[in-house]
C-alpha positions in Angstrom: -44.5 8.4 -22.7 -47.3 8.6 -25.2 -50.2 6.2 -24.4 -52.6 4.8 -27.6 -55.7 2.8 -26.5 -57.5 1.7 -29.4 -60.6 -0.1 -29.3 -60.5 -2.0 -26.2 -63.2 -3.8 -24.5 -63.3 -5.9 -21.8 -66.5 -8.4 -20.1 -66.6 -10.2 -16.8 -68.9 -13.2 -17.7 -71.9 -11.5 -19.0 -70.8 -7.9 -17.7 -69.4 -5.6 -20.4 -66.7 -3.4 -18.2 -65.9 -1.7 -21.3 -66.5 -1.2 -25.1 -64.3 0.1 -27.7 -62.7 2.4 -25.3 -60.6 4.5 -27.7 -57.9 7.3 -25.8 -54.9 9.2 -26.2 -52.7 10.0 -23.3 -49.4 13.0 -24.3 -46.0 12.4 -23.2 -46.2 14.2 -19.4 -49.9 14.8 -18.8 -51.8 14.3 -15.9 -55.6 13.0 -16.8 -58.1 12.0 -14.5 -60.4 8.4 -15.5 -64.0 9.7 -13.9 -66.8 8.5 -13.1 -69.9 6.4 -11.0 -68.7 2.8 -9.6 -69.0 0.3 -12.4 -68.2 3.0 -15.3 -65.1 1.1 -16.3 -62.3 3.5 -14.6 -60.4 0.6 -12.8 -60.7 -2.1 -15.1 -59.0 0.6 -17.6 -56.3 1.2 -15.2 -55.4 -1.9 -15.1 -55.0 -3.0 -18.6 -52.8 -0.4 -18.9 -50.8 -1.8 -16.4 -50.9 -5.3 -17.5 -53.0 -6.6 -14.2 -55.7 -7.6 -16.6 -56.1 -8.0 -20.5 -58.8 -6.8 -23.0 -60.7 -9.1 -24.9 -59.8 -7.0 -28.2 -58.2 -3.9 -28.9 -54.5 -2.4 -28.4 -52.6 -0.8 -25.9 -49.8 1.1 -27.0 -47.0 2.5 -25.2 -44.4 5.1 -27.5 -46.4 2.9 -30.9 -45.3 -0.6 -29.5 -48.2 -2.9 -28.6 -47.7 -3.8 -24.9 -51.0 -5.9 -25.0 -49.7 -8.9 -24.3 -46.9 -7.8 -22.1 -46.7 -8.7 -18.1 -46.7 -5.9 -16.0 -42.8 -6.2 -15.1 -42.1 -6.0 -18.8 -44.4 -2.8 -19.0 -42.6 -0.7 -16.5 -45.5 0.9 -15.1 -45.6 2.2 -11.1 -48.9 1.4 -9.6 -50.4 2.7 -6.4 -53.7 0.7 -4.6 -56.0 2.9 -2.6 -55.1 0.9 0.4 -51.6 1.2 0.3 -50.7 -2.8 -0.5 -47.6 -2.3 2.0 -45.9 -5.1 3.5 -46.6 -4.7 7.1 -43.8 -7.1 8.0 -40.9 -4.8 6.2 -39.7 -1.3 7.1 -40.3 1.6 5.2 -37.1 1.5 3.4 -37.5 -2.2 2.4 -41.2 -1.6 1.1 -39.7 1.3 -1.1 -37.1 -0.8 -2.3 -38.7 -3.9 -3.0 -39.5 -3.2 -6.5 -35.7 -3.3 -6.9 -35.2 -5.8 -4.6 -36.6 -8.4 -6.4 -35.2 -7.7 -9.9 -33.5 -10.6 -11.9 -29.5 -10.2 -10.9 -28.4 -9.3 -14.0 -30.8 -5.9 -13.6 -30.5 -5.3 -9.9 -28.8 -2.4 -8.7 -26.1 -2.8 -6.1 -27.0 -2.6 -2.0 -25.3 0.2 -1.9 -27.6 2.0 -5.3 -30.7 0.7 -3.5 -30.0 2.4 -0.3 -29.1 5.5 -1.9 -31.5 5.7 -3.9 -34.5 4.8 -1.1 -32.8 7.7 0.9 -33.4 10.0 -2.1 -37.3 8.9 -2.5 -37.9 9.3 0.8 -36.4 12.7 0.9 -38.7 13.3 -2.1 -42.0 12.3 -0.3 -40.4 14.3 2.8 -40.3 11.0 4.6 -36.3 11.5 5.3 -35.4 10.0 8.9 -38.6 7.4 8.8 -36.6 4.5 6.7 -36.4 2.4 9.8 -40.2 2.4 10.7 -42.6 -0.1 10.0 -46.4 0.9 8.3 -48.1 0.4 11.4 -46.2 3.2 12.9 -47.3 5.9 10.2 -50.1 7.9 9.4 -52.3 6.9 6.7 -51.3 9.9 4.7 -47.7 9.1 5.4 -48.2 5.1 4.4 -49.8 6.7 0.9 -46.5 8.5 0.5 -44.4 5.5 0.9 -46.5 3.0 -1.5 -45.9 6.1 -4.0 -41.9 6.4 -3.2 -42.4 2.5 -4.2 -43.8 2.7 -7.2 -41.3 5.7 -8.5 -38.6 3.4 -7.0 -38.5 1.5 -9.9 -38.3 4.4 -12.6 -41.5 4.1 -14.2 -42.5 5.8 -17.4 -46.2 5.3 -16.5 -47.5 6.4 -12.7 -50.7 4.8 -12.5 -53.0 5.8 -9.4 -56.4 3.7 -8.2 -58.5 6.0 -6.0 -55.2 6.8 -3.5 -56.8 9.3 -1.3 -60.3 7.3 -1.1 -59.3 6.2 2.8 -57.7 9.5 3.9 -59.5 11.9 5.6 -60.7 15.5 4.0 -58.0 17.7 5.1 -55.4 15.1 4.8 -56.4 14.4 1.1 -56.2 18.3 -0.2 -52.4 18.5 1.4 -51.6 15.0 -0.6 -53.6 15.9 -4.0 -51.3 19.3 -4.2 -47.8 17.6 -3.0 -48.3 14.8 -6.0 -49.7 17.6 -8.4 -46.0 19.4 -7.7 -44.4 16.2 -7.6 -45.8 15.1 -11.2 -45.2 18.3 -12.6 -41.5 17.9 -11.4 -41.0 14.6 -12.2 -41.9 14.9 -15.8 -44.2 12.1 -15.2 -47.4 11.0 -17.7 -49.7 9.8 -15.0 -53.4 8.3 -14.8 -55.4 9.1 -12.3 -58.4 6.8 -11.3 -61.1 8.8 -8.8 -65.0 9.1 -8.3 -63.9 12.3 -6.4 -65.2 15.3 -9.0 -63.3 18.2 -7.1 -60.2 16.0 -7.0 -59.8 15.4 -10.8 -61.0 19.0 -11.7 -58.2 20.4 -9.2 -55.6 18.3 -10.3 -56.4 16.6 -14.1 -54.8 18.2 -17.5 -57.7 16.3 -18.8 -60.2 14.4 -17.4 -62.1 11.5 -19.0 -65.5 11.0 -17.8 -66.4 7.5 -18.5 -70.3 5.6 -17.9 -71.2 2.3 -18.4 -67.9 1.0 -20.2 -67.7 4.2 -22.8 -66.3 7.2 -22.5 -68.8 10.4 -22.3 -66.4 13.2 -22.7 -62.6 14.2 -23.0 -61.5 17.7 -22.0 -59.9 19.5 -19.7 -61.9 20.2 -16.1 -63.2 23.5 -16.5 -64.4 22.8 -20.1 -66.0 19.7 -19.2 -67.8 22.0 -16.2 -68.6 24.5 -18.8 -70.0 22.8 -21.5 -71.0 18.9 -20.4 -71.5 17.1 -23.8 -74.2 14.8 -22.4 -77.2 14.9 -19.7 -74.9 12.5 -17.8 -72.1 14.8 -17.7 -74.3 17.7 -16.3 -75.9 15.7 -13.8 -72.8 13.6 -12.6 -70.4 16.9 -12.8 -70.9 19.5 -10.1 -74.3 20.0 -8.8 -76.8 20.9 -11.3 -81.4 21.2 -11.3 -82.7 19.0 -13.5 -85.8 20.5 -15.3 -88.2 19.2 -17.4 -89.0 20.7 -21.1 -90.9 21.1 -23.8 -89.2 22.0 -27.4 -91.2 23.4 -30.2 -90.5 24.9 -32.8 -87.1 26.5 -31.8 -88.1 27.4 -28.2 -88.7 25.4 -25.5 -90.9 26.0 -22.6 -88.6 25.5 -19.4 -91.6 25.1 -16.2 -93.6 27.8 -18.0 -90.5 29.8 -18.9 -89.9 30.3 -22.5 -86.2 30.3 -23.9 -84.9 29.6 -27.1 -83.9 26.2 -28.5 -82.7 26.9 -31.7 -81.5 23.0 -33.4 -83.3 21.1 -31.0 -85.9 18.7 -32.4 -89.8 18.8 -31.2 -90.5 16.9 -28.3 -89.9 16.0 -24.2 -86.5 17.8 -23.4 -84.3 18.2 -20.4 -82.9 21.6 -18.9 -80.0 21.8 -16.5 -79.1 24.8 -14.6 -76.5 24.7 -11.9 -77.3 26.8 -8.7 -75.3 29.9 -8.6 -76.7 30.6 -12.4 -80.1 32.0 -11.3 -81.2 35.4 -10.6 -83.9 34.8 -7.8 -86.7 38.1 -8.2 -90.1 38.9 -6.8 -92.6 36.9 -8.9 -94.6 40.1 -9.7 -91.6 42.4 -10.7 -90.0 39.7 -13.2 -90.5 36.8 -15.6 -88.8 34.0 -15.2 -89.5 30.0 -13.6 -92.4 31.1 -10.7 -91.6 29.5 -7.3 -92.4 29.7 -3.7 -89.1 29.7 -1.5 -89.1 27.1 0.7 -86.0 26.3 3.3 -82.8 28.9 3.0 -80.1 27.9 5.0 -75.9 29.5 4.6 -73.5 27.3 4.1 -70.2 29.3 4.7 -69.9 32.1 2.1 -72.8 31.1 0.5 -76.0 31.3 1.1 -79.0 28.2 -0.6 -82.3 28.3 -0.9 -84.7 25.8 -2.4 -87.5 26.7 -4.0 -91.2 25.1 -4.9 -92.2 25.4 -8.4 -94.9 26.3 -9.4 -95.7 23.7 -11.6 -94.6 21.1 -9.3 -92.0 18.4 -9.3 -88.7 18.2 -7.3 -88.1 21.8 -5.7 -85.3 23.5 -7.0 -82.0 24.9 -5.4 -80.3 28.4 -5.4 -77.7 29.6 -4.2 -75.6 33.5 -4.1 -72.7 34.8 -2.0 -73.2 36.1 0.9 -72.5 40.0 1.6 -72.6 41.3 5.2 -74.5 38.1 6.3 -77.1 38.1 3.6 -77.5 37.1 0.0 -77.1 39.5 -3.0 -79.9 38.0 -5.3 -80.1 39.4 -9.1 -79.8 43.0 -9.7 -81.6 44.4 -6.3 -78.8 43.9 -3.7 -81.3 45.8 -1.5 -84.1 43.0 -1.8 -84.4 39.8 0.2 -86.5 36.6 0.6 -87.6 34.0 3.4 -89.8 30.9 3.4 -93.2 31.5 1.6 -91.7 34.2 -0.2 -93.2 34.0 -4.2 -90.5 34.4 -6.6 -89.5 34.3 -9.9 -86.0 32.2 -11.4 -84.4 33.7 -14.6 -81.7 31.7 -15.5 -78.3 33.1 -16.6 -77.0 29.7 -18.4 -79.6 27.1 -19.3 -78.9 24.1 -21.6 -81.1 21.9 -23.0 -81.0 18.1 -24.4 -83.7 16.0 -26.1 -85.2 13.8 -23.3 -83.8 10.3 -25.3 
């Protein structure tokens, strides 16, 4: 299904949720809605599912406007982060109720239904647990049902809201995988809602990181990572320092360190540079941002380090793989650094916005 949203916006009272969203989904792709609480993610989701309505705009499923169309007549599947299962009904009548309660002239036969729960449940390797109620599953298993549900009823359109956000770690990389596979062989176009960064950059075609109603940027993960379009994106995107700059005439002075700016106008700028892109030096061998290490602490394979600057402000934090227990910073794998340590950071990839 090919997905068309054109200028929609939508306000709660005197709260603008969105504004002249405009977004293309293809036939089969998986994209990821990201971004803060309040951005607009949900509300998005559900217009396109028919839950709510935008104040003006289109929605457009294969080019016919579905924007005044009830969810039933949109035949979307939609799964809630909390499940939304009827605690009262077995696994095999929450699965089918979608079908269940179908006008007569569209509802299967018993005997369809029950075949065709068996084969969803097989799908979400559930097979054997038809006869249980929710109460007696995991919460990773009750996510699998409300999603055997919502394909229950064909959809062309899988919509998900945050449905990992009330699993546990471990449990949430297994699912995130299994419905990766599962979309993939399903020939489903799916939209994904989640504030989780590592979640949509593992699993998204594209992800769509939205802010305050609009949408920031459209790409696929690791371009978004690569090249953020926006200070928003950089800081909300993986971790990233924040520094603060100075451009004039085609160079900007980064903490005292000098790199080029070449387009940028004169004035206060902003310099991001995530953590694994500095080289960390002795202050008197190297130019670079000057420092005084502060706490280093590992973390698994890597090893993090923040450091003082010189010219004050929030320290900044480093970070390098870890080889035979200790850090390999810059081109000296021989050299090391602890607390008090003066050094110098020369970043690999900096970029730089005008401070608007």
């Amino acid at each position: 299904m090919t997905i068309e949203i054109q200028s929609v916006s939508k306000s709660f009272g005197t709260f603008q949720a969105l504004r002249a969203v405009d977004l293309s989904v293809a036939p089969g792709e998986f994209l990821a809605l990201l971004g803060p609480s309040g951005s607009g993610k949900t509300t998005l989701l559900r217009i396109l599912a028919g839950l709510d309505f935008a104040d003006t705009g289109r929605v457009l499923f294969d080019g016919v406007d579905v924007s005044a169309r009830s969810v039933r007549e949109r035949h979307v599947g939609f799964v809630f982060q909390h499940y939304a299962l009827f605690r009262h009904m077995t696994v095999a009548r929450n699965v089918a109720f979608g079908l269940d309660v179908r006008p007569r002239a569209t509802r299967p036969g018993r005997a369809e239904i029950a075949d065709r729960v068996e084969a969803l449940l097989r799908l979400v390797q559930l097979d054997g647990l038809g006869r249980r109620f929710p109460a007696q599953l995991s919460g990773g298993q009750r996510q699998r049902v409300a999603l055997a549900r919502a394909l229950a009823i064909e959809p062309k359109l899988l919509l998900l809201d945050e449905p990992f956000g009330a699993l546990d770690a471990k449990v949430r990389k297994e699912l995130r995988r299994w419905l990766r596979k599962l979309h993939d062989d399903m020939g489903l176009t799916t939209v994904f809602v989640t504030h989780d960064q590592e979640e949509a950059l593992e699993m998204a075609d594209r992800v769509v990181v939205m802010n305050r109603g609009g949408i920031e940027q459209v790409d696929t993960a690791q371009a978004i990572y690569d090249r953020p379009a926006s200070p928003f994106v950089f800081d909300f995107l993986g971790n990233a320092n924040r520094l603060p700059a100075t451009v004039r005439g085609g160079t900007a002075d980064v903490a005292g360190h000098r790199v080029a700016a070449r387009g940028l106008p004169d004035g206060p700028a902003i310099a991001f540079v995530r953590p694994h892109e500095f080289d960390v030096l002795p202050a008197d061998t190297a130019e670079g941002i000057e420092g005084t290490v502060g706490h280093v602490f590992a973390n698994g394979p890597l090893l993090r380090m923040e450091v003082r600057l010189a010219v004050g402000g929030p320290p900044v934090e480093v970070e390098a793989l870890r080889r035979n227990g200790e850090a390999n910073w810059g081109d000296d794998a021989a050299w090391r650094c602890g607390r008090g340590a003066r050094v110098a950071l020369s970043p690999r990839n900096i970029r730089i916005f005008p401070d608007r």
